[in-house]
C-alpha positions in Angstrom: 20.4 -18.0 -16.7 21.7 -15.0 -18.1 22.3 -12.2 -15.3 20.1 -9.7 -14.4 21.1 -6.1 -15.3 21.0 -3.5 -12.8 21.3 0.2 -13.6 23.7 0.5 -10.3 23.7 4.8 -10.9 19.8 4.5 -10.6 17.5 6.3 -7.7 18.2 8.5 -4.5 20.7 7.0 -2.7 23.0 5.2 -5.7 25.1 3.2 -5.4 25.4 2.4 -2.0 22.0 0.6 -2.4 22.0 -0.6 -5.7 25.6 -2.5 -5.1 23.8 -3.9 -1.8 21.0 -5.3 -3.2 23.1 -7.0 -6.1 25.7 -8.5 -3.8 22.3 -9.8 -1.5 21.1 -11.4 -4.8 24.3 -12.9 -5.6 25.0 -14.7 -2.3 21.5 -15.9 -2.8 22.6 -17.3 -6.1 21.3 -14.8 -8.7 23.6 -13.6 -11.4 23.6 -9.7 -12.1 25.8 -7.5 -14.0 26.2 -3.7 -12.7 26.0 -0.8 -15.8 27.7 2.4 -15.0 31.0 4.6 -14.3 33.6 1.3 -13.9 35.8 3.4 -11.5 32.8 4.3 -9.1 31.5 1.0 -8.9 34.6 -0.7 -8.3 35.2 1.7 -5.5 31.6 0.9 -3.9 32.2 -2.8 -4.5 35.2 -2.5 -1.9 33.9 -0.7 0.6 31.0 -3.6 0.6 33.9 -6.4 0.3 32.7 -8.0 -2.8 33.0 -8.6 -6.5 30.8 -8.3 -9.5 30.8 -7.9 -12.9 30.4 -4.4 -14.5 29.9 -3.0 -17.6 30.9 0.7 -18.3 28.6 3.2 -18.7 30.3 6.5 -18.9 26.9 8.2 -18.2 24.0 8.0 -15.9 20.2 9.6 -15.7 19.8 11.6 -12.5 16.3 12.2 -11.2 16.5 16.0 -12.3 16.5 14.8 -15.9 13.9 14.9 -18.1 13.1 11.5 -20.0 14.1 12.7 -22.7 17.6 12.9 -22.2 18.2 9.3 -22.8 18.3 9.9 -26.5 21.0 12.5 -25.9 22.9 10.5 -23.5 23.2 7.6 -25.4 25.7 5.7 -23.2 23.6 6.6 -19.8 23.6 3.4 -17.9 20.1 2.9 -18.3 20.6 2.6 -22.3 23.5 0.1 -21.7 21.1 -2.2 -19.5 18.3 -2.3 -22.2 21.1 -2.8 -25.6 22.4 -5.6 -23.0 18.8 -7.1 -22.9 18.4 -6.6 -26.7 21.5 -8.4 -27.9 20.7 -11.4 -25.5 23.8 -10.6 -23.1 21.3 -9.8 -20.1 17.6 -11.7 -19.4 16.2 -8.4 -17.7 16.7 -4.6 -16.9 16.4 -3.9 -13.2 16.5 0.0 -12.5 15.7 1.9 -9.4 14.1 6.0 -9.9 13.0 7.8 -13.1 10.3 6.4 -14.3 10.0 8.1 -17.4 13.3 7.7 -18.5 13.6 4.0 -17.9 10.1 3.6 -19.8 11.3 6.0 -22.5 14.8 3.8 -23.1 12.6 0.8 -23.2 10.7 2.0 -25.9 13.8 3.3 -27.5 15.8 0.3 -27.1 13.8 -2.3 -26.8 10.4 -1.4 -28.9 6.7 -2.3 -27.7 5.5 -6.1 -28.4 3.4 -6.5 -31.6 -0.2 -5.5 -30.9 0.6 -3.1 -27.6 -0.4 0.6 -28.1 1.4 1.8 -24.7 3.0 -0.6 -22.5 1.7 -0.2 -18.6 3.2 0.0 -15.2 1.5 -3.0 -12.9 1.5 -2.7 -9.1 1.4 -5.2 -6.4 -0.4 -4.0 -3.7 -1.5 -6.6 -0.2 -4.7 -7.3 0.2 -6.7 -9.9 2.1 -6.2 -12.7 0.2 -3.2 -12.0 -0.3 -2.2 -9.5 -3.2 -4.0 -7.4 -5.9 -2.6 -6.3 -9.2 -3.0 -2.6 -10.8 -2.7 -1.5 -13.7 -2.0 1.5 -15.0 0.7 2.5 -12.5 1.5 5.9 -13.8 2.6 5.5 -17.2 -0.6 6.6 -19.1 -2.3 9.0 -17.5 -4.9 9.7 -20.2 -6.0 6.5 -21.7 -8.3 5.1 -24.1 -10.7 2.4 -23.6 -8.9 -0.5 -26.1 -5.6 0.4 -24.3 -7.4 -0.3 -20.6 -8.1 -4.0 -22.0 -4.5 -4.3 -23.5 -3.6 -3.5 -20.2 -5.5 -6.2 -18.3 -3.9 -8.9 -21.5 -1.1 -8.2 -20.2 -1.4 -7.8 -16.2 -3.6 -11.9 -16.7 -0.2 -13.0 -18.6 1.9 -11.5 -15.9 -0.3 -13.0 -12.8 -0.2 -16.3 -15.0 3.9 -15.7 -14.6 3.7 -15.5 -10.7 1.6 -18.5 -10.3 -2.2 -17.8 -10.7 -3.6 -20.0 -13.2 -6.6 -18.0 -14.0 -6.8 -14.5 -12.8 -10.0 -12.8 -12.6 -9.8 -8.9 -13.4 -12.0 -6.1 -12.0 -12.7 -2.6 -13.9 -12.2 0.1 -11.4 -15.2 2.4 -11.0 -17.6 4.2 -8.5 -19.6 1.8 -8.4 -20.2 -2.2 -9.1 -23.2 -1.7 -11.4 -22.4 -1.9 -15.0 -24.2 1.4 -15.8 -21.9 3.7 -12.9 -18.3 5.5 -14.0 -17.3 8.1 -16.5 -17.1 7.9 -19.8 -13.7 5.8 -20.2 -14.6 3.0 -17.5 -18.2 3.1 -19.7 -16.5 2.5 -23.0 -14.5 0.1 -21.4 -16.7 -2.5 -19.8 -18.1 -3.8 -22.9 -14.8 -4.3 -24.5 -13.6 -5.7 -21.7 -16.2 -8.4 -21.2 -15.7 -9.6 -25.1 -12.0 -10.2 -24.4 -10.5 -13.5 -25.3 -8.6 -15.0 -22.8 -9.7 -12.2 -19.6 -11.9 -14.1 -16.8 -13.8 -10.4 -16.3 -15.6 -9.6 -12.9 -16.7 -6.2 -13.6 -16.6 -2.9 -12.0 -15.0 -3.1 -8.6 -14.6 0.0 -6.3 -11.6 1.2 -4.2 -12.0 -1.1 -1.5 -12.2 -3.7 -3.3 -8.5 -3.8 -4.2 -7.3 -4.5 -0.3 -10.4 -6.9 0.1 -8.9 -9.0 -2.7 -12.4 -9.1 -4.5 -10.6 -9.5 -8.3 -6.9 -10.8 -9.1 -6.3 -7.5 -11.0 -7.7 -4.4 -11.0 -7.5 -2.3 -14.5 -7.5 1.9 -14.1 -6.3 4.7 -16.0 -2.9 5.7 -14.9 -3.6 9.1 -13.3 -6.0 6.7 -11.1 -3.4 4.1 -10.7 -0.5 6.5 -9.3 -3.4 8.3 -7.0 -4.5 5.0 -5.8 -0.6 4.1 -5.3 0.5 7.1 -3.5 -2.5 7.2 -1.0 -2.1 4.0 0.1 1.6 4.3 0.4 0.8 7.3 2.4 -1.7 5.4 4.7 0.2 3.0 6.0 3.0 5.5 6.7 0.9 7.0 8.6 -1.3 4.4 10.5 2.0 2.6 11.7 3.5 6.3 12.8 -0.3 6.8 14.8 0.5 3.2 16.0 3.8 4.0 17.1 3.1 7.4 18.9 -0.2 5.2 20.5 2.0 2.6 22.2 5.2 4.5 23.6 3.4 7.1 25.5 1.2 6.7 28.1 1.3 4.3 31.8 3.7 1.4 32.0 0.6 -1.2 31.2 0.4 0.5 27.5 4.1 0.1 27.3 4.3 -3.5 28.5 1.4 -3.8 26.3 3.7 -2.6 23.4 6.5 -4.8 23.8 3.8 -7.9 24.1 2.4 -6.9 20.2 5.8 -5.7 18.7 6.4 -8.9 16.7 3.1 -9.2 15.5 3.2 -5.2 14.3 6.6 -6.5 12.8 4.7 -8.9 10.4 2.2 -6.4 9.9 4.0 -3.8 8.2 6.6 -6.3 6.4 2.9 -7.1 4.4 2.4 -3.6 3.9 6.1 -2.4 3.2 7.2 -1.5 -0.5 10.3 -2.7 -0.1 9.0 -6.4 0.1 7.4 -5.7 -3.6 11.0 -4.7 -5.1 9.4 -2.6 -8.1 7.3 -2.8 -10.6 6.8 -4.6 -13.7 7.0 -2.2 -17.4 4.8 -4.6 -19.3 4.2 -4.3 -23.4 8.1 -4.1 -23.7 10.7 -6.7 -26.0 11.8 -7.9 -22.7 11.6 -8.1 -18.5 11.9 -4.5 -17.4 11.5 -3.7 -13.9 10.9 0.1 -12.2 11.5 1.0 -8.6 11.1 3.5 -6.0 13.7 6.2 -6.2 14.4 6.4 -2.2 14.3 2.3 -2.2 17.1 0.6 0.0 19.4 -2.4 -0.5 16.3 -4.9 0.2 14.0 -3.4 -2.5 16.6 -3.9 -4.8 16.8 -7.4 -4.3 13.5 -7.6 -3.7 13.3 -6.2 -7.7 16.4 -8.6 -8.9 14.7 -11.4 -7.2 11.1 -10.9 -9.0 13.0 -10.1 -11.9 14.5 -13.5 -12.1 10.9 -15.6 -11.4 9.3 -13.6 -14.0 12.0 -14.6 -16.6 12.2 -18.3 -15.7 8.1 -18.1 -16.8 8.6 -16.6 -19.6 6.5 -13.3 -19.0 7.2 -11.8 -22.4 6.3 -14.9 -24.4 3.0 -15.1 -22.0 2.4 -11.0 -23.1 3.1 -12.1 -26.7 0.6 -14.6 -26.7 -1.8 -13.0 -24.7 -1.7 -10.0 -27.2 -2.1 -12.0 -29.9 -5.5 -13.6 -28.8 -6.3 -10.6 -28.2 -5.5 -9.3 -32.2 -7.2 -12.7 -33.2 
């Protein structure tokens, strides 16, 4: 397998975590590549004791850039990992923090798959059964109804990738009846039920995502990133009213405490986003992976790790077919 690049100059706390989570993935067997400043890197790399490849990238996008700036920096790291992608020298682009700039080098570098109007952010979010897709994450937030189904093509070719045969897909709305939502979720439903190749439920509601009710869940990305951000901020918070819950108090609560710890443990490893890695960029002439600026060492092999499974399926051939049935 070709390796995995990682923009190493990438997020908050570069790259400390960055070279972390690529030496974790290569003592677990994964090959990756680190783009940026060689001198930095090679400094990080022995303060960590180990050794990995680098490729030089003279500049980097910070997160007070605007996303435009990767046409002016044209040797920013992030530009290096897509080119390597593009001339078959890398299988996938991992990059922790701006958003916008990694999705506006992919579509600079790399160009959208034939048939894709805008590509879409998917997030992995646990739910009872186990995990619900959504899609838009935050890269379109005003959308059009024929982009919402391109959007569940591609999140059913992506679920296909990580083992679900046939994913069913849910319209978020206000309300399950066919009739109930605004005017986009409206236009939508229709198109979305005549869709070769979706298995559609129908409207679904908030809830719905954490009970599990549909394999995917389709929204508009202002939506998505709400929907995201709220329950990132819930379980923040739940665990901290948790935490404040069991070490005050008498010595039973306490005792009571240490007797539940390693269950809590397994509790918020399920509800962590560093167990998720990052998030797919789907629509895009190859595997391109976004996560959280502030994420540590495990996110990012969380993100290399996922990055590697979705290759070995062949996600972007999956999209390309998907989108073609779709054309068809």
């Amino acid at each position: 397998m070709r390796p995995i690049a990682l923009d190493a100059m990438g997020g908050d706390h570069a790259p400390k975590v960055t070279v972390e989570g690529a030496l974790l993935a290569h003592r677990q067997g994964i090959p990756v590549v680190l783009v940026g400043p060689t001198a930095v890197l090679q400094q990080e790399l022995r303060k960590q004791g180990g050794d990995l490849p680098i490729v030089e990238a003279p500049e980097y996008i910070t997160m007070h850039d605007q996303a435009t700036d990767v046409r002016k920096k044209r040797r920013a790291s992030i530009n290096v990992c897509m080119e390597l992608v593009k001339q078959g020298e890398a299988s996938a682009v991992v990059a922790m923090g701006h958003t916008g700039a990694t999705l506006a080098s992919a579509l600079f570098n790399l160009g959208r798959i034939r048939g894709v109007d805008r590509p879409t952010l998917l997030i992995e979010l646990p739910s009872e059964k186990g995990r619900t897709f959504l899609t838009d994450g935050g890269a379109n937030v005003d959308c059009k109804p024929e982009w919402l189904v391109q959007f569940a093509v591609m999140a059913t070719a992506y679920a296909q990738a990580q083992g679900i045969a046939e994913p069913s897909v849910g319209l978020l709305s206000i309300g399950e009846e066919e009739h109930k939502g605004n005017e986009l979720t409206l236009q939508t439903f229709p198109l979305l039920k005549a869709a070769p190749g979706l298995r559609f439920y129908g409207n679904v509601e908030g809830r719905d995502i954490f009970k599990g009710t549909t394999d995917i869940v389709v929204s508009d990305g202002y939506t998505g990133n709400v929907v995201l951000k709220l329950s990132e901020g819930e379980a923040r918070t739940i665990f901290k009213w948790i935490r404040e819950a069991l070490s005050g108090g008498s010595l039973l609560t306490r005792l009571g405490a240490l007797l539940v710890r390693p269950a809590l443990q397994s509790l918020r490893a399920k509800m962590d986003p560093a167990e998720y890695g990052a998030m797919p960029l789907l629509g895009v002439e190859g595997p391109v992976f976004i996560g959280h600026g502030s994420a540590d060492g495990r996110a990012v092999l969380s993100a290399i790790r996922k990055a590697r499974g979705v290759v070995e399926a062949g996600l972007v051939e999956r999209v390309r077919a998907g989108m073609a049935r779709l054309a068809g």
